[in-house]
Backbone as JSON, one array per atom type, in Angstrom:
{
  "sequence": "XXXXXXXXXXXXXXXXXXXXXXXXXXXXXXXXXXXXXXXXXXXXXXXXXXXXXXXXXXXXXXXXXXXXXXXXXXXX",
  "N": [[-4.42, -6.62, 22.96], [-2.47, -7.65, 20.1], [-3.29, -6.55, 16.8], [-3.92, -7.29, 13.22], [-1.81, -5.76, 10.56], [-1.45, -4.09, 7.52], [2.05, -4.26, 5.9], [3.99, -2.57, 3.61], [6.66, -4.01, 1.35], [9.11, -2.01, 0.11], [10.5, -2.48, -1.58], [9.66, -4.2, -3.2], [7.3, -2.49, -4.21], [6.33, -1.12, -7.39], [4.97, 1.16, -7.44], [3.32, 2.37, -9.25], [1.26, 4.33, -10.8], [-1.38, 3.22, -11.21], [-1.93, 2.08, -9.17], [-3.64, -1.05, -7.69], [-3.77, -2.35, -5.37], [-4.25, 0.42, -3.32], [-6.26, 1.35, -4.56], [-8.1, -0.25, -4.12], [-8.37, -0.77, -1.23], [-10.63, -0.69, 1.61], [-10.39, 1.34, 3.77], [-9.26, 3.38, 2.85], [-6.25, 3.15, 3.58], [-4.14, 3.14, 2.18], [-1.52, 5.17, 0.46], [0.54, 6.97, -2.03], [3.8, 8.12, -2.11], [5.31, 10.4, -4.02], [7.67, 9.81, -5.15], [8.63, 8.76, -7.37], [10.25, 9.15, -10.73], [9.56, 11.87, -13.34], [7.0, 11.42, -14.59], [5.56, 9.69, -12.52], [5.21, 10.83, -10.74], [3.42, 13.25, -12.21], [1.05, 11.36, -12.48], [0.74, 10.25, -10.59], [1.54, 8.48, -8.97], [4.16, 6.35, -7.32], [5.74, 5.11, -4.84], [4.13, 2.84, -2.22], [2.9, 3.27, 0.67], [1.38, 2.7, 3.97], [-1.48, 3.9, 6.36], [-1.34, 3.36, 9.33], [-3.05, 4.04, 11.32], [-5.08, 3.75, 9.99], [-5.64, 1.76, 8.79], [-7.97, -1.91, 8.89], [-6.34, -4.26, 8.76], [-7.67, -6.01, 6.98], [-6.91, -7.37, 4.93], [-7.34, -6.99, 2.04], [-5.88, -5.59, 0.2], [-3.47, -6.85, 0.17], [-4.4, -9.19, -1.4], [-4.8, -7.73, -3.94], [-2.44, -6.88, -4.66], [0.43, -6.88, -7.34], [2.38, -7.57, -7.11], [3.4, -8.68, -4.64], [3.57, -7.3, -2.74], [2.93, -6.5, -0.33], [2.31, -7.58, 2.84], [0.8, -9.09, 6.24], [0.91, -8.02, 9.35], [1.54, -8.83, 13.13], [0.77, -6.22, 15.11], [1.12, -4.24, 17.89]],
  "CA": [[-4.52, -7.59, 21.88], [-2.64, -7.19, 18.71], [-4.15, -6.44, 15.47], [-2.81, -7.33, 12.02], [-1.86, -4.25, 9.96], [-0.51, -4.09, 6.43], [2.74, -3.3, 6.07], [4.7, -2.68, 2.06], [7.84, -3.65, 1.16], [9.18, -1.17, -0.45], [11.71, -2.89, -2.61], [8.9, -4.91, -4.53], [6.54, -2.0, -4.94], [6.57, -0.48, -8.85], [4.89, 2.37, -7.39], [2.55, 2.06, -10.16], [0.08, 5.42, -10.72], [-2.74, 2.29, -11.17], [-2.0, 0.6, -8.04], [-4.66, -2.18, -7.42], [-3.72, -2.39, -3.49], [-4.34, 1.69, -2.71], [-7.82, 1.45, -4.89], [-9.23, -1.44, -3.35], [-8.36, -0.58, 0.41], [-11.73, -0.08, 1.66], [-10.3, 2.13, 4.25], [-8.4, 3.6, 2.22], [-5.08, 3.35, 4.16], [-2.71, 3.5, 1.13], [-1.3, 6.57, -0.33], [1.73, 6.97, -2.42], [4.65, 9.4, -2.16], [5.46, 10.84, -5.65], [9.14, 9.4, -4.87], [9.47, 8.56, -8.86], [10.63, 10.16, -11.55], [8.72, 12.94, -13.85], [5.58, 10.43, -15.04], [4.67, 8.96, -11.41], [4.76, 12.6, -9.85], [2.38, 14.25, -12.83], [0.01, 10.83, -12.26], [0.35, 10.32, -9.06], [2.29, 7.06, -8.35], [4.65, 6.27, -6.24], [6.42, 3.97, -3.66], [2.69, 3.2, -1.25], [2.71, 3.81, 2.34], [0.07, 2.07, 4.94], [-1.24, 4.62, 7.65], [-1.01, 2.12, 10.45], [-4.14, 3.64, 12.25], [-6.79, 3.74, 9.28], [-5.85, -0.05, 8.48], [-8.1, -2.55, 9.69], [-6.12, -5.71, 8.92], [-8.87, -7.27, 6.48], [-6.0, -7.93, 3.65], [-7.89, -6.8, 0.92], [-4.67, -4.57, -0.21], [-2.63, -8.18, -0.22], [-5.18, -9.66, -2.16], [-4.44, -7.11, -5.21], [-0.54, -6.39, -4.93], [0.2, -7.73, -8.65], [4.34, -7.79, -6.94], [3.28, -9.65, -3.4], [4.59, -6.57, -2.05], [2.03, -6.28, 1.06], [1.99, -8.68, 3.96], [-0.01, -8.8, 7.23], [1.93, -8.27, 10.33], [0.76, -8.49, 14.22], [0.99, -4.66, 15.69], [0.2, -3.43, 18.96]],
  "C": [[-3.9, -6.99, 20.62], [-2.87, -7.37, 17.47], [-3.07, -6.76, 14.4], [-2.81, -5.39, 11.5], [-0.9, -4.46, 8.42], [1.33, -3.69, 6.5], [3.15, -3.61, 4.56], [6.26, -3.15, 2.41], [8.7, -2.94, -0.35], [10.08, -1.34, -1.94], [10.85, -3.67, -3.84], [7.98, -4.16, -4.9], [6.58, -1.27, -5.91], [6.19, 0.53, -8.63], [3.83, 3.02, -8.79], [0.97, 3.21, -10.06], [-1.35, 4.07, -10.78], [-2.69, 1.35, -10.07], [-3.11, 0.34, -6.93], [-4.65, -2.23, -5.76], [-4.57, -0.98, -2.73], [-6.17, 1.91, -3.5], [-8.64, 0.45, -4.52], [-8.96, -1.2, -1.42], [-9.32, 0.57, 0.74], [-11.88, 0.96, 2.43], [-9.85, 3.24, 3.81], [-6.73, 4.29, 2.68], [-3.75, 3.31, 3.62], [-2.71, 4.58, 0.58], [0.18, 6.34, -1.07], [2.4, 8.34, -2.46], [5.17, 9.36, -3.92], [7.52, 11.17, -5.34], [9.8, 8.99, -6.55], [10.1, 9.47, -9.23], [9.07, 11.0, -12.26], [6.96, 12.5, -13.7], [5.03, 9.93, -13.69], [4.62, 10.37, -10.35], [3.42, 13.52, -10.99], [1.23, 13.12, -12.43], [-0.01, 10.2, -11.14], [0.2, 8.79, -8.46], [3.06, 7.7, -7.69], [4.85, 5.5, -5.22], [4.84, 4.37, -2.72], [3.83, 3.0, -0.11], [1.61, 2.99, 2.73], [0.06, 3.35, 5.94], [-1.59, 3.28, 8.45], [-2.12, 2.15, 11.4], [-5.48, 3.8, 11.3], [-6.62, 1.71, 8.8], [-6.57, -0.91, 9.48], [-7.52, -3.85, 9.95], [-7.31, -6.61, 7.9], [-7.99, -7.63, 5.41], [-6.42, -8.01, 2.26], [-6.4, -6.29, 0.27], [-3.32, -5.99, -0.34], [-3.02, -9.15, -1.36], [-4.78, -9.31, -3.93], [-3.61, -6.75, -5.74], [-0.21, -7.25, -5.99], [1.93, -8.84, -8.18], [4.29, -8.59, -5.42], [4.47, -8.59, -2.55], [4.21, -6.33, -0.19], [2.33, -7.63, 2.0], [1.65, -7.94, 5.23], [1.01, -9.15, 8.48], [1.25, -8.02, 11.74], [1.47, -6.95, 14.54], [0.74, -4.42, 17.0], [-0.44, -2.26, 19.58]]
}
């Protein structure tokens, strides 16, 4: 059976050291790579990531993307 699973796209996320998606994912299956410049590497933004096996699919992390960068995709 397959499951939803977040996935980003990477082109609409700001990468945003306050990002609303990676602090509300109750699993907490977002992380960001410190892919900016100077300011999102000292506070710790960065283009997010999904790990693919801590996500459960509940779309909380779609819910809070300010850029509608998240969507729910089937996985297997």
């Amino acid at each position: 059976m397959a499951k939803r699973k977040a996935v980003i796209n990477e082109s609409k996320c700001d990468g945003s050291p306050m990002c609303a998606a990676r602090r509300m994912c109750p699993q907490k299956a977002i992380t960001q790579k410190p892919d900016g410049g100077f300011i999102a590497k000292l506070l710790g933004g960065g283009t997010a990531s999904v790990n693919v096996l801590s996500c459960t699919g509940c779309g909380i992390c779609m819910q809070y993307c300010p850029h509608n960068a998240i969507t729910m995709v089937k996985r297997h």
